[in-house]
N, C-alpha and C positions, 0 to 999 in steps of 0.2 A: 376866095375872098368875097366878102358882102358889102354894097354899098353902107353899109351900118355901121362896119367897123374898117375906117378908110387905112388901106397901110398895113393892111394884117393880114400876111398870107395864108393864114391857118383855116383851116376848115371848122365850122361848126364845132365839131365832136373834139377834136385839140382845143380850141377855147374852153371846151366845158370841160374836158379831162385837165385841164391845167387852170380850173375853179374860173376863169374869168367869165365875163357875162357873152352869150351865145345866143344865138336864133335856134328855139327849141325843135322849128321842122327840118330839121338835118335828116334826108338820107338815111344815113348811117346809123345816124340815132334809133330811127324809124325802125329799120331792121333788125337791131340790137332788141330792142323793144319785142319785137312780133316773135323774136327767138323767145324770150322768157315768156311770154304769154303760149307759148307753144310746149316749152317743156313743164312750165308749172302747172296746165293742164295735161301731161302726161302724167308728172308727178302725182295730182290729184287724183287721177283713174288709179294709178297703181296703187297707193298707198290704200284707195277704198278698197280692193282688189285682194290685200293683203301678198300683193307683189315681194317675192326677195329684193329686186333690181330696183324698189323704188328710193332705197337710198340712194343704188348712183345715178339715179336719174336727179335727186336733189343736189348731190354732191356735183352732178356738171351743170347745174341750174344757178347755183351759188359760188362765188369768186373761195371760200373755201368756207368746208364743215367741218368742224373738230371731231377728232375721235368720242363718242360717246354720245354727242349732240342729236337731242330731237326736237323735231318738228312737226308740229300739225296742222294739216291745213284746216281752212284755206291761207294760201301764203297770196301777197300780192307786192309786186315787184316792177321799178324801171327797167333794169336790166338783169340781175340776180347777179352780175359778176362783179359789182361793185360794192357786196354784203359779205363780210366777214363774221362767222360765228364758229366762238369758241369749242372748247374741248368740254364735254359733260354740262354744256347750256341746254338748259326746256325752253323753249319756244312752244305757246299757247295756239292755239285756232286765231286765224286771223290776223295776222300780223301783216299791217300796211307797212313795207321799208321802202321810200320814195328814194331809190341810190343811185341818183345823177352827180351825186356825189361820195366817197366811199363812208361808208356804214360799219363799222367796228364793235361788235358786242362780243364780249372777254370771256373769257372759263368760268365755266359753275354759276352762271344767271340765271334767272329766273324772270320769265318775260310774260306775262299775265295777257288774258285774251283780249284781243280788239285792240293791240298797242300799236300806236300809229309815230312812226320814226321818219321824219320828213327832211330831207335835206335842201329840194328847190327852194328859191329864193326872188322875185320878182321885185322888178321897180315901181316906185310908188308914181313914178310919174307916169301919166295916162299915154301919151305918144309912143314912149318904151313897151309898153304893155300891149298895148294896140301892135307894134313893130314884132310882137312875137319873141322879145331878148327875156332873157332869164339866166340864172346863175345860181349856183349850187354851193354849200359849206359842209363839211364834214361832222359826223357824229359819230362818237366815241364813247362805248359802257366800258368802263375799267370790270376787271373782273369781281365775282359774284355781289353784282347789281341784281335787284331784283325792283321790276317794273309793275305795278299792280293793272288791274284793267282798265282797261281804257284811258291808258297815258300817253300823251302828247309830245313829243320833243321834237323840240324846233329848228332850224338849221344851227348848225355849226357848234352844236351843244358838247360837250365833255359831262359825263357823271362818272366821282371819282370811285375805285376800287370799295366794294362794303357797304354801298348806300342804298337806300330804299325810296321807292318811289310813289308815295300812295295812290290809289285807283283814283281816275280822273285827274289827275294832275298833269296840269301842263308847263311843260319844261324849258322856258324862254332865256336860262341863262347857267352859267357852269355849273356843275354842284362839287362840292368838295370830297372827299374820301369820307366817310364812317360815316352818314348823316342821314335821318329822316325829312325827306321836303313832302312837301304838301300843299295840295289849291293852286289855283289861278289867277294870278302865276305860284310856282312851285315856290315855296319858303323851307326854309327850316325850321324846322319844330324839335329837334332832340337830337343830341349827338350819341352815335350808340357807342357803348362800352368795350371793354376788350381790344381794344385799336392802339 
């Protein structure tokens, strides 16, 4: 328990696994952390390497890999076991997944280089911030999403099944199934056909 959160027996890393706001220098956290940064530099020697074993070195870096899923680094990860990525998704060079909170991206996406998927969450007030609290929301890609580069999505986002996300666009609010968004913040521009 921390004087921060008076009454609340739970350790840091329970606060943050059960989304509420937590003190980010947890221990526990800390090591979690230093394990992905350990294997995802394994993963990265191997995969340059042209390594067999560098899929299961991704598949125990990541909470799970779908059958058929690739990945290229560089990948950059809080933990990697809080990233779920589907069955037959490409993942581009460079994918920021900030998963202090869990990260869900569906079958058959298409995730464009430099995408940056953020799930932390901070308070706006200076004392909070300064005290080290922070808090995480979930992000969700229905399947075959396809993310252009360098898109943005913000905490706690849903993009639904079939939508596209144009390059640069930042993702501050839900997107619906079958849709083109677009810009800063992301809008809709066009609903695709065939849906």
């Amino acid at each position: 328990m921390t004087d921060l959160f008076p009454g609340d027996p739970r350790t840091n890393r329970e606060r943050m696994l059960a989304g509420d706001p937590y003190v980010a220098d947890d221990p526990e956290n800390a090591e979690r952390y230093r394990r992905a940064v350990r294997l995802a530099r394994r993963w990265h020697e191997a995969y340059d390497a042209d390594d067999p074993g560098a899929r299961a070195l991704l598949a125990d870096l990541v909470g799970h890999l779908g059958d058929g899923a690739v990945v290229r680094p560089p990948l950059h990860l809080d933990y990697g076991d809080h990233l779920s990525i589907g069955d037959h998704t490409f993942v581009n060079t460079g994918l920021t997944a900030l998963d202090v909170a869990p990260i869900t991206i569906g079958a058959h996406c298409q995730i464009g280089p430099h995408v940056q998927l953020l799930t932390p969450t901070h308070p706006l007030d200076p004392d909070q911030r300064r005290a080290g609290i922070e808090a995480a929301q979930p992000i969700t890609l229905g399947d075959n999403v396809w993310l252009g580069g360098g898109v943005i999505v913000l905490p706690g986002v849903t993009i639904g099944d079939d939508s596209v996300v144009g390059a640069g666009a930042v993702v501050t609010k839900d997107v619906s199934a079958g849709v083109v968004v677009v810009g800063n913040p992301a809008r809709v521009v066009r609903e695709l056909r065939g849906r």
